[in-house]
C-alpha positions as CSV (number, residue, x, y, z in Angstrom):
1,X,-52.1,-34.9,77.7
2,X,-55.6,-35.8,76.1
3,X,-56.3,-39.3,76.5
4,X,-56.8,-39.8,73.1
5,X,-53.2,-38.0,72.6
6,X,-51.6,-40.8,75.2
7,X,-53.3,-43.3,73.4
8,X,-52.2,-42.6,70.1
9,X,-49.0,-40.5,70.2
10,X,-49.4,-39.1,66.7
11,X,-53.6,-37.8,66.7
12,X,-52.6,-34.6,66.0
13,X,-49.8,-35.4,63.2
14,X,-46.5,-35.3,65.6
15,X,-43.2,-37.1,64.3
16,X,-41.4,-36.9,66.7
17,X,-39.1,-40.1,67.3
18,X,-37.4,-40.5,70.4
19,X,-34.7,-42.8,68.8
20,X,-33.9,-40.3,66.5
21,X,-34.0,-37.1,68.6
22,X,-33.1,-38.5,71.8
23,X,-32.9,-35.3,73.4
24,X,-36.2,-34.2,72.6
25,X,-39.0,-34.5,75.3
26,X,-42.0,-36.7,74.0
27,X,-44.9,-33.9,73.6
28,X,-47.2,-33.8,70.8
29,X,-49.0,-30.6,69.3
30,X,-51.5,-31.5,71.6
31,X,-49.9,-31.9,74.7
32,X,-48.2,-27.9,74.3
33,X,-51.7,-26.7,73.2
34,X,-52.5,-27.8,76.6
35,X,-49.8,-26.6,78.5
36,X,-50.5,-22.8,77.3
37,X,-47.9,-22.4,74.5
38,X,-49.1,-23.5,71.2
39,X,-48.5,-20.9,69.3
40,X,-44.5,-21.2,69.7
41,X,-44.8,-25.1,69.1
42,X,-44.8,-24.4,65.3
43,X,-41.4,-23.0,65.4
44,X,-40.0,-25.3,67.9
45,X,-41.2,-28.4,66.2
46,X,-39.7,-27.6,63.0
47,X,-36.4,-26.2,65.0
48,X,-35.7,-29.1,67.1
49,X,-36.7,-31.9,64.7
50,X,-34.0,-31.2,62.3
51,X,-31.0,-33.7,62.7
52,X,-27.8,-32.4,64.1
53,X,-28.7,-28.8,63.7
54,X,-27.5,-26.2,66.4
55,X,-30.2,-23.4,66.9
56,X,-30.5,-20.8,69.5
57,X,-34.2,-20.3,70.0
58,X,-35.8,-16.8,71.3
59,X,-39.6,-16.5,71.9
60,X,-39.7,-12.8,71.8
61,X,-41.2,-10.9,68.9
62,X,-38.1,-9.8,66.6
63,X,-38.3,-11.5,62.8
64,X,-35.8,-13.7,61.9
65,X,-35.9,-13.3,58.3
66,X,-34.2,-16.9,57.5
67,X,-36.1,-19.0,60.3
68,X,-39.2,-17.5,58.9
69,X,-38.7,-18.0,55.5
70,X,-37.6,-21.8,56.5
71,X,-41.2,-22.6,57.7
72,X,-42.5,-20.7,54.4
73,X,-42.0,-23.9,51.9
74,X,-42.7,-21.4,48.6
75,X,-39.8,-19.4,49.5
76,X,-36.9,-22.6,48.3
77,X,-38.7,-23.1,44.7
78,X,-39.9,-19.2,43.8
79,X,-39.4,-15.2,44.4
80,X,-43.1,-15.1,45.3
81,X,-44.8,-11.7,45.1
82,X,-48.5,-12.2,45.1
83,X,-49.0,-12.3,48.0
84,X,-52.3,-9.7,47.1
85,X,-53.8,-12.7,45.2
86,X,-53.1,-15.6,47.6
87,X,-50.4,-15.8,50.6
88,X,-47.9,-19.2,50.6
89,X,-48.7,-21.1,53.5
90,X,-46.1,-21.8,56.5
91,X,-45.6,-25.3,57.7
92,X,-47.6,-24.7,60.8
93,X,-50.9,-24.2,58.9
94,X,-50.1,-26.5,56.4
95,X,-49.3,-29.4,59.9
96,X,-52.5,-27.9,61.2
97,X,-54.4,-29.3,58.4
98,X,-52.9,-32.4,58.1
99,X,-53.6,-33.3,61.3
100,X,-57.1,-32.3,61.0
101,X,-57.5,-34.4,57.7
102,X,-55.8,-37.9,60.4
103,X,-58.1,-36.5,62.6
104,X,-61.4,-37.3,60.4
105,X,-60.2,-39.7,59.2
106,X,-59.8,-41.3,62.2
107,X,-62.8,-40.6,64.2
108,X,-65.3,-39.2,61.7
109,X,-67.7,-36.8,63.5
110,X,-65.3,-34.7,65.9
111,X,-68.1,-31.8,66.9
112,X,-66.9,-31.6,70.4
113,X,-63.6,-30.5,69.7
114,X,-63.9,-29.0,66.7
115,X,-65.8,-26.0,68.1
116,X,-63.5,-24.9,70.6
117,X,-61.3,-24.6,67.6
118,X,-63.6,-22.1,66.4
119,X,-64.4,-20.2,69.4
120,X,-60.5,-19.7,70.0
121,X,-60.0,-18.9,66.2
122,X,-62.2,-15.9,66.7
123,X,-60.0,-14.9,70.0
124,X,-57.5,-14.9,67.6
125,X,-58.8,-12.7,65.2
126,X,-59.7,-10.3,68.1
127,X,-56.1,-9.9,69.0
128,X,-54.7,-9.5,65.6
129,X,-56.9,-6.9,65.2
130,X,-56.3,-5.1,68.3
131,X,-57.4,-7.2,71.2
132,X,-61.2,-6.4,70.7
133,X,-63.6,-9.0,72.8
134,X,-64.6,-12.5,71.8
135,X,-68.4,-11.6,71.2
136,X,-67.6,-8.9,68.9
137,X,-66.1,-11.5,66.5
138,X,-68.0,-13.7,64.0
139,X,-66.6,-16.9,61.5
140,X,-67.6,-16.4,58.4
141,X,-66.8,-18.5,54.9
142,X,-65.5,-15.6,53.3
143,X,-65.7,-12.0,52.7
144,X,-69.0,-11.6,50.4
145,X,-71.0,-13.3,53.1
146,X,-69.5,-11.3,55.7
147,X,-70.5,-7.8,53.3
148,X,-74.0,-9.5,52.5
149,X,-75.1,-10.1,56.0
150,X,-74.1,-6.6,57.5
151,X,-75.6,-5.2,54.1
152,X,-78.9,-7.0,54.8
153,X,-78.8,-6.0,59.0
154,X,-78.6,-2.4,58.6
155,X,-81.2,0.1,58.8
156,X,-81.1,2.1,56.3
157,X,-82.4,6.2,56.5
158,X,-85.3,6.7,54.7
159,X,-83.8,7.9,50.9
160,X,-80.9,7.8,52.1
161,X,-77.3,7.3,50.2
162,X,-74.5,4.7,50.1
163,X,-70.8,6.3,50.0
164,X,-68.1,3.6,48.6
165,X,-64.7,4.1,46.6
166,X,-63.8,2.9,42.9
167,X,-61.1,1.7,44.6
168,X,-62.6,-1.0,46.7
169,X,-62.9,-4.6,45.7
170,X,-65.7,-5.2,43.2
171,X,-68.2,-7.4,45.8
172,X,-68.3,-4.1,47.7
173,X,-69.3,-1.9,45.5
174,X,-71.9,-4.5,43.4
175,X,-73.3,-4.8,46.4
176,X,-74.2,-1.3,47.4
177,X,-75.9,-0.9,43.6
178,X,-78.3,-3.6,44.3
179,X,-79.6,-1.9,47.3
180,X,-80.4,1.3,45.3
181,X,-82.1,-1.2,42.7
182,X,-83.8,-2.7,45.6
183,X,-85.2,0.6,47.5
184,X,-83.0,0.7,50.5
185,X,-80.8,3.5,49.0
186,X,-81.9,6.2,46.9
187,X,-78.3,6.9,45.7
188,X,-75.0,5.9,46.0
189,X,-71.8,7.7,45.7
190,X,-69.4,6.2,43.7
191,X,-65.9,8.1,44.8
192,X,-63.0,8.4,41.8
193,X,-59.2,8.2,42.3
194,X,-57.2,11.6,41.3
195,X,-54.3,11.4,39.1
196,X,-52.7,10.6,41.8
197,X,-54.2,7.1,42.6
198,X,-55.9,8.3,45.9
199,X,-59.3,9.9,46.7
200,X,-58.7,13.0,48.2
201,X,-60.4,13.1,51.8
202,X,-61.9,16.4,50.5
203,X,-64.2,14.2,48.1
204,X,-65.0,11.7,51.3
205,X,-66.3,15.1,53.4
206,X,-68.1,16.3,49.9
207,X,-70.2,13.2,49.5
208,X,-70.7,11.7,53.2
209,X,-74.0,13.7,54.6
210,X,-76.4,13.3,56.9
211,X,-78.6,11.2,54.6
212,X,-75.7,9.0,54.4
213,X,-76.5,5.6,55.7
214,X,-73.5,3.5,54.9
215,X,-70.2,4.2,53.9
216,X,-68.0,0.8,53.0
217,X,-64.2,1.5,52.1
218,X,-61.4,-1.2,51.7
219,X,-58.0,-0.2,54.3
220,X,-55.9,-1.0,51.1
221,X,-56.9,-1.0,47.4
222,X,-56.6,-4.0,45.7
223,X,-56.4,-2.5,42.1
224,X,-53.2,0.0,43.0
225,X,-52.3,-0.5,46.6
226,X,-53.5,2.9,47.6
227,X,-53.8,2.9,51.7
228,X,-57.0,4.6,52.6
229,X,-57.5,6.9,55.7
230,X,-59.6,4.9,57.5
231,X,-59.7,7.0,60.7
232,X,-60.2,10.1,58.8
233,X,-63.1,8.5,57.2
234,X,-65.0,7.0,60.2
235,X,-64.5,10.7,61.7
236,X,-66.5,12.2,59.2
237,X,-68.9,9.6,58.4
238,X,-69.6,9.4,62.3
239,X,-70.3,13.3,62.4
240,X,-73.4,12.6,59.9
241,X,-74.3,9.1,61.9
242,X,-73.4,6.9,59.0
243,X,-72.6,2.9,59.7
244,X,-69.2,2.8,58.5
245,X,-67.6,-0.8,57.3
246,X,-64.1,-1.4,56.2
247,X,-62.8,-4.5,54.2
248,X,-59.0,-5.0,55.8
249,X,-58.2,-8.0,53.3
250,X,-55.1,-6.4,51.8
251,X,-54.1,-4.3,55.1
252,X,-54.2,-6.6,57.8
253,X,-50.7,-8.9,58.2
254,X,-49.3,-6.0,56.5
255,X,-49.5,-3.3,59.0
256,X,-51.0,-3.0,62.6
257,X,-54.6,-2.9,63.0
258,X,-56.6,-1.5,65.7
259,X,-60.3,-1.6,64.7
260,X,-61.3,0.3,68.3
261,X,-59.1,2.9,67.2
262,X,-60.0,3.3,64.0
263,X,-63.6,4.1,64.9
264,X,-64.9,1.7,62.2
265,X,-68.4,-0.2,62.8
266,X,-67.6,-3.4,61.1
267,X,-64.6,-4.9,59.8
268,X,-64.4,-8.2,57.4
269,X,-61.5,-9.9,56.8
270,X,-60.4,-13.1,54.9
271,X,-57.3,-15.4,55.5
272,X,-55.8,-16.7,52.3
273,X,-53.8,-13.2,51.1
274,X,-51.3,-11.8,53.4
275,X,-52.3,-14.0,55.9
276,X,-51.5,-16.6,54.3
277,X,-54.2,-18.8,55.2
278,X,-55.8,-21.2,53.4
279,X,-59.6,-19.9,51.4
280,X,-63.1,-20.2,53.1
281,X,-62.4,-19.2,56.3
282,X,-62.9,-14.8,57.5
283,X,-64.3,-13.1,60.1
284,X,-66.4,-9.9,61.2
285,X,-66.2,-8.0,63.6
286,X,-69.0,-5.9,64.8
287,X,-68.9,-3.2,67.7
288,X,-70.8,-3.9,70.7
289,X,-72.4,-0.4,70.5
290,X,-73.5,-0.7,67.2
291,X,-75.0,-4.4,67.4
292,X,-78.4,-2.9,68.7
293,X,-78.8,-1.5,66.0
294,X,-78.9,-4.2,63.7
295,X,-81.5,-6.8,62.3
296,X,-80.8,-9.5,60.6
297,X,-83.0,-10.4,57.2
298,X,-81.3,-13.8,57.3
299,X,-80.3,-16.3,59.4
300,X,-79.0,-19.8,59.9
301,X,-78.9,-22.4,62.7
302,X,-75.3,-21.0,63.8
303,X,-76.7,-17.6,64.5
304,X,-79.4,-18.2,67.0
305,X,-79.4,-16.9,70.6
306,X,-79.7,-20.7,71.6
307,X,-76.9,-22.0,69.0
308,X,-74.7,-25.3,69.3
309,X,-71.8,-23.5,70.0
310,X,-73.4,-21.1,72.7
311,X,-74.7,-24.5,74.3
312,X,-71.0,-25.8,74.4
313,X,-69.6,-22.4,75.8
314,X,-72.4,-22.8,79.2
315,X,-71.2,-26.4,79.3
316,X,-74.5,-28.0,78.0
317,X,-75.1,-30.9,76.3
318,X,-75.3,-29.8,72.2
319,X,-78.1,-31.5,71.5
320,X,-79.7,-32.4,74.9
321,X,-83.1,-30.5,74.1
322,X,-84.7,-29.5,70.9
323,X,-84.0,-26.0,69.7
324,X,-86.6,-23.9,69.6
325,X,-88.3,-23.4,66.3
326,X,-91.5,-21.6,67.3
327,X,-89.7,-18.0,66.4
328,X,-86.5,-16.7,65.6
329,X,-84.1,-15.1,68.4
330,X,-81.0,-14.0,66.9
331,X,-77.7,-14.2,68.5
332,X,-77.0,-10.8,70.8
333,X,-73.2,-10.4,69.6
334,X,-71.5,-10.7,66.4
335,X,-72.2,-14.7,65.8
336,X,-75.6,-13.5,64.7
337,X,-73.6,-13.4,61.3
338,X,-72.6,-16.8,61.6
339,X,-74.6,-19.3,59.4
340,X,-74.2,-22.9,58.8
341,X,-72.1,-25.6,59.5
342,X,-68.1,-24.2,59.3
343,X,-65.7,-25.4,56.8
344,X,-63.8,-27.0,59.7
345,X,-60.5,-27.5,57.7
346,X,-60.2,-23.8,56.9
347,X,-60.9,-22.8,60.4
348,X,-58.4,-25.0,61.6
349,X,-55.5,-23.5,58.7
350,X,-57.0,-19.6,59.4
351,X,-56.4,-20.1,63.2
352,X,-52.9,-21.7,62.9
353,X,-52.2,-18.5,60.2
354,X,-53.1,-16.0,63.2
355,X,-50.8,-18.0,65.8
356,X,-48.3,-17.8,63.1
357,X,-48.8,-13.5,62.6
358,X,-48.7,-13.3,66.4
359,X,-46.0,-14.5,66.9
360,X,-44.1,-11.3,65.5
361,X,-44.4,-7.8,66.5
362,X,-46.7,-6.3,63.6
363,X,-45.3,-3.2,62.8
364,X,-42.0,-5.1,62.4
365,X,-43.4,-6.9,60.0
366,X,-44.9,-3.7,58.4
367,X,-41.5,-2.3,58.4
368,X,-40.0,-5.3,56.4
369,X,-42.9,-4.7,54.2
370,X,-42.4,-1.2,53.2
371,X,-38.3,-1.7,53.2
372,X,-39.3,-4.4,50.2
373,X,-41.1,-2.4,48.4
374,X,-39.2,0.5,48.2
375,X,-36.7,-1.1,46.8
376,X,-38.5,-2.3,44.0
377,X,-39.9,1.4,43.5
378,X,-37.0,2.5,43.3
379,X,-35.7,0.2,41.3
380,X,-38.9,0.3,38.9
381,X,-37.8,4.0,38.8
382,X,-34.1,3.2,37.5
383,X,-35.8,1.3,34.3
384,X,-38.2,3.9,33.6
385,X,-41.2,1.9,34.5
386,X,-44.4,4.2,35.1
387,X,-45.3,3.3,38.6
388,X,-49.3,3.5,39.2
389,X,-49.3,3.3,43.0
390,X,-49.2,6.0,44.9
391,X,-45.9,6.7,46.6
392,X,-47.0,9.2,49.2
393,X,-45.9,7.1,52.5
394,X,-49.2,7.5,54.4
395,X,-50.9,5.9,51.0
396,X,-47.8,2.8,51.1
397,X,-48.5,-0.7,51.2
398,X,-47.6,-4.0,50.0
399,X,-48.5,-3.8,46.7
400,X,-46.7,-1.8,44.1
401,X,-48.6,-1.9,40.6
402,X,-46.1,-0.4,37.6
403,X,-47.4,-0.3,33.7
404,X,-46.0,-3.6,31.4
405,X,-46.6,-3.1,27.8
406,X,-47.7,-6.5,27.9
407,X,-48.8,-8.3,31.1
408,X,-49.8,-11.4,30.2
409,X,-46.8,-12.1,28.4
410,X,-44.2,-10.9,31.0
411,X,-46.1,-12.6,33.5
412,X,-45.7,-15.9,31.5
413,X,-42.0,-15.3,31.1
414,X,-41.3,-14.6,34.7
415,X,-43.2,-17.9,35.4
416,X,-40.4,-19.7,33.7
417,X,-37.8,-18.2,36.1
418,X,-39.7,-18.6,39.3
419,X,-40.7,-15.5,40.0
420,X,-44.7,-14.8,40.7
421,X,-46.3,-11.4,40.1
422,X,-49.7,-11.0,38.8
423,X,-51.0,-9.3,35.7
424,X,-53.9,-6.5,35.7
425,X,-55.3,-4.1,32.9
426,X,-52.0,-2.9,31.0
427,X,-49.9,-3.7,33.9
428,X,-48.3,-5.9,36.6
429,X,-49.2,-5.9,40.5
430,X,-46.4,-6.9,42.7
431,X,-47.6,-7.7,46.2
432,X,-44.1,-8.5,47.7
433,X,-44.3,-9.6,52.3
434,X,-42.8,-9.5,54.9
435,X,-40.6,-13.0,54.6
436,X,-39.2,-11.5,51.2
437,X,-36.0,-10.2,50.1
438,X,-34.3,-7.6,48.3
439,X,-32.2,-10.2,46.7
440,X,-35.7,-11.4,45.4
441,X,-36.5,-8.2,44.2
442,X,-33.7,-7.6,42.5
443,X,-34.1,-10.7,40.4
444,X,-37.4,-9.5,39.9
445,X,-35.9,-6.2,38.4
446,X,-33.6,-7.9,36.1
447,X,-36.0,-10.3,34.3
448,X,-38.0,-7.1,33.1
């Protein structure tokens, strides 16, 4: 135990009494972070700090539906399906910020163990998308900076062309415009959904050549839930040696990422949708064999070879000799990307969302996800509704978006009953997760 944990008892927000819970052994957040097993002490704390309550505790990977939806506080006041705008956070990120917020407030000025907090959210990243190393991992506020700094690192082929889908998030396709406007790109290929919802990997091998510099495609659509083929992409982008970069907002807590596997160059990422994180906190990753390649147009104090947090990681003092302002050296791994000063709190809520996702075996998760919302397509089907997803399974995910004659009023009149969809352009998008339930989507069904 930290010293500063002995001294205190509660620095990091613990309540645990020992008159109370007798039986419990007298270990703070911090003390299991230090013993190796943090990411469990979510669940145990809220397990064994209920009064009188018999509970058979497994650390292995199956989902208990009711213990998870216990530590997911939304889940007792709403049927909460938008999960594609922002996730509900679980007790554990919402303790994790807490303490953070004693934790100023106690001692101001915390740098020193703040940035391990960092480091090891990156690691955490790394393994919820496959395990890739720590270097090849940035934190970033969000994902527009993330887009804006691989945008602006890049070089481009001389007139070469930009290949993106309508169905990507707006930031990444405005983005790619303004380098045409700007000179890097002499075109860009705007891709268009079929009457189907999906772009047609014939139209990806039509456009992607080998004046292609950049192709940028989101793992899932936000405006219909269509699920891209990101490995068939890369494949034929790679063949014409274009840098490809996928956006994995709406895919990953949703279904199993590897980004090794999927052959992608750079993958962004935020934390506050399935995730369910809390906003300005996301990562990059960047592959080590692509890195060389890139030159960064901007920079900040962060994202230096000879950074605070580099100094920390070879055990130097942060601020023991000036930094060296007589030229620029950027970072040689993926914190080139990284700018100023973190937004600390988020960190601290994104990392305790990824200890949270780890916890379960993904494509378990992904299996609960799809079960969901197949039921509501199939219910959706039963009233008649016109369903604008596509319901090929390879093109499933968590969001199922079905015509309303009039959103915004629905969406006001399922307000009143506790239920939470969003409304689009002549429609609703339900983003149902993992932690819901076809009970939930059946009341869902029966207030349209």
């Amino acid at each position: 135990m930290s010293r500063k944990s002995r001294k205190t008892g509660r620095r990091f927000g613990c309540s645990v009494s020992p008159k109370r819970y007798p039986k419990i052994p007298l270990w703070c957040k911090n003390c299991i972070a230090e013993t190796g097993v943090q990411s469990f002490h979510g669940t145990w704390h809220f397990l064994y700090t209920q009064p009188n309550q018999e509970v058979s505790f497994n650390l292995g990977v199956s989902l208990n539906i009711d213990l998870v939806r216990k530590q997911i506080p939304v889940t007792s006041r709403r049927a909460y399906f938008d999960n594609a705008g922002t996730g509900p956070p679980s007790i554990p990120v919402l303790n994790a910020i807490n303490e953070f917020m004693a934790d100023w407030r106690e001692y101001g000025e915390n740098w020193e163990e703040w940035l391990p907090l960092i480091i090891e959210s990156r690691r955490q990243f790394g393994r919820m998308i496959g395990g890739v190393p720590l270097d090849e991992i940035a934190s970033v506020p969000n994902v527009t900076s993330a887009l804006i700094s691989l945008a602006s690192s890049i070089n481009y082929k001389p007139r070469g062309n930009i290949v993106i889908s309508e169905l990507n998030f707006p930031t990444n396709i405005y983005l790619w415009h303004l380098q045409k406007k700007h000179g890097r790109a002499k075109d860009v290929r705007l891709l268009h959904r079929d009457n189907n919802g999906t772009i047609p990997l014939e139209q990806w091998e039509k456009a992607i050549d080998d004046d292609t510099s950049i192709v940028s495609v989101d793992y899932v659509s936000w405006t219909n839930g269509c699920r891209e083929k990101i490995r068939e992409i890369t494949k034929i982008a790679h063949e014409h040696g274009a840098f490809v970069i996928a956006d994995s907002f709406h895919a990953l807590g949703v279904f199993p990422i590897d980004a090794r596997q999927d052959g992608v160059d750079a993958l962004v990422c935020g934390m506050y949708k399935w995730m369910q994180g809390p906003h300005g906190a996301a990562y990059v990753y960047t592959k080590r064999d692509r890195m060389k390649e890139l030159d960064p147009n901007y920079i900040g104090w962060h994202g230096v070879q000879d950074s605070v947090a580099r100094r920390l990681t070879s055990q130097q003092d942060l601020f023991g000799k000036p930094f060296n302002i007589e030229e620029t050296i950027p970072a040689p791994d993926a914190t080139m990307f990284e700018g100023g000063s973190w937004g600390v709190i988020s960190i601290v809520g994104a990392k305790a969302a990824l200890e949270f996702a780890l916890k379960h075996d993904q494509t378990e998760r992904s299996h609960r996800v799809l079960k969901v919302t197949a039921h509501l397509i199939e219910g959706l089907k039963k009233k008649g509704r016109k369903i604008l997803t596509p319901l090929q399974s390879d093109r499933r995910s968590g969001i199922v978006v079905f015509e309303d004659p009039d959103p915004g009023a629905t969406y006001e009149k399922l307000k009143k009953l506790n239920i939470t969809v969003a409304s689009r352009v002549k429609a609703l998008r339900a983003s149902p997760h993992y932690y819901n339930t076809e009970e939930e989507i059946d009341k869902l069904l029966a207030a349209l």
